[in-house]
C-alpha positions in Angstrom: 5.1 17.3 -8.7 5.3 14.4 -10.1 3.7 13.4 -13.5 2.8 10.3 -15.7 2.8 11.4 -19.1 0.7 9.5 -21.8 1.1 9.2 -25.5 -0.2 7.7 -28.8 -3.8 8.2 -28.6 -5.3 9.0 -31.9 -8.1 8.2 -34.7 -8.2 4.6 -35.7 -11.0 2.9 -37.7 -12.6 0.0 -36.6 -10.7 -3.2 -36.1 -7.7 -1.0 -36.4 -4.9 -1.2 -33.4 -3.2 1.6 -31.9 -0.4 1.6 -29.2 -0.1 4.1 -25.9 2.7 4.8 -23.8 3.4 6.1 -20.4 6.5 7.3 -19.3 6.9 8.1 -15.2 9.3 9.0 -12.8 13.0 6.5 -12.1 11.2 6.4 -8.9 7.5 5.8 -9.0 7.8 3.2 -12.1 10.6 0.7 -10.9 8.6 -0.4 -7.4 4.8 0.3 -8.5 2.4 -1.8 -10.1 1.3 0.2 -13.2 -2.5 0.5 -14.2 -4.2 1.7 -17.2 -8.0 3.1 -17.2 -10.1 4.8 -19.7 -12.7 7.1 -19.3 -15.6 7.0 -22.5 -17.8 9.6 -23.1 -20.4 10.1 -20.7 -19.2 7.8 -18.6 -17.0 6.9 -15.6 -13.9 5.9 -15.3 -13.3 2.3 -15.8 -10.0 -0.4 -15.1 -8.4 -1.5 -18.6 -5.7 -4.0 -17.1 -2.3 -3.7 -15.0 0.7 -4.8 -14.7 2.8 -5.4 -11.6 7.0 -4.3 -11.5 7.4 -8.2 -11.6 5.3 -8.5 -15.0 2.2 -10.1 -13.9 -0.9 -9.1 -15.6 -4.5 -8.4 -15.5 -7.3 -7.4 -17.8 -10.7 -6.0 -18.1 -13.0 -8.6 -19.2 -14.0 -6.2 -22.2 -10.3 -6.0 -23.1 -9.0 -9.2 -22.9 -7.8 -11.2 -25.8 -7.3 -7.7 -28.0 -5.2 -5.7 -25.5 -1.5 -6.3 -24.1 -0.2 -4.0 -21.3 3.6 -4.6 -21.1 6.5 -2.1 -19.3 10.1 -1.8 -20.4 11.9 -0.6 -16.7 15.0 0.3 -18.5 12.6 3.2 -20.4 10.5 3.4 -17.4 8.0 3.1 -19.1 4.5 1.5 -19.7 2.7 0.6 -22.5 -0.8 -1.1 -24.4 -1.1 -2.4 -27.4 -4.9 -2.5 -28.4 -5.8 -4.4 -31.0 -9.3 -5.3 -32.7 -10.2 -1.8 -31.9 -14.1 -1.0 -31.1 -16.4 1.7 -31.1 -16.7 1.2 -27.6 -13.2 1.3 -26.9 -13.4 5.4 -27.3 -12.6 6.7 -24.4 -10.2 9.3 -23.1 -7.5 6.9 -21.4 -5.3 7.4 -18.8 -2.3 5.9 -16.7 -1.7 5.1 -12.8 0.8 4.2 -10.7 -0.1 3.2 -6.6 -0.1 6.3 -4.7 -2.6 8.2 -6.8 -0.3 9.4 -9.5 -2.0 9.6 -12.6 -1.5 11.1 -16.0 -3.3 13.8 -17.8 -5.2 11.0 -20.6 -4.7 10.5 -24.4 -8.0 10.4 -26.6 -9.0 7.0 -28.7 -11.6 7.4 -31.1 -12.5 4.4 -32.6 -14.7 5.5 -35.5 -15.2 5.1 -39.3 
């Protein structure tokens, strides 16, 4: 079966940053456009941004300007930097690759 694995999730405080990774498959990573979502307490889950095996990009409007998705195909893998983190950002988030592979979600809590 094959599985995304995510990584890095944590306690930060607010206005803190925090990086997450997601490592997948030789085969699923090097031809898929790679997608992160989140999904915050109580809630459903929501697009944070993307990023296509050429390197183009694309954000949430609540994300942009604080998060950076970026891949590294020799690691196959994925990865977002947050940055100017927010209460709001908590969330339980998770990776996707075209298909409907997804990971099993890392925690954020954003919280003093």
């Amino acid at each position: 079966q094959v599985q995304l694995v995510e990584s890095g999730g944590g306690l930060v405080q607010p206005g803190g940053s925090l990086t997450l990774s997601c490592a997948a498959p030789t085969s699923i990573f090097s031809i898929n456009t790679m997608r992160w979502y989140r999904r915050p307490p109580g809630e459903e889950r929501e697009f944070v941004a993307l990023i296509s095996s050429g390197g183009s990009t694309n954000y949430a409007d609540s994300v942009k300007g604080r998060f950076t998705i970026s891949r590294d195909n020799r690691k196959n893998t994925m990865y977002l930097q947050m940055n100017s983190l927010k209460p709001e950002d908590t969330a339980v988030y998770y990776c996707n690759a075209v298909g409907g592979y997804w990971g099993k979600g890392t925690l954020v809590t954003v919280s003093s």
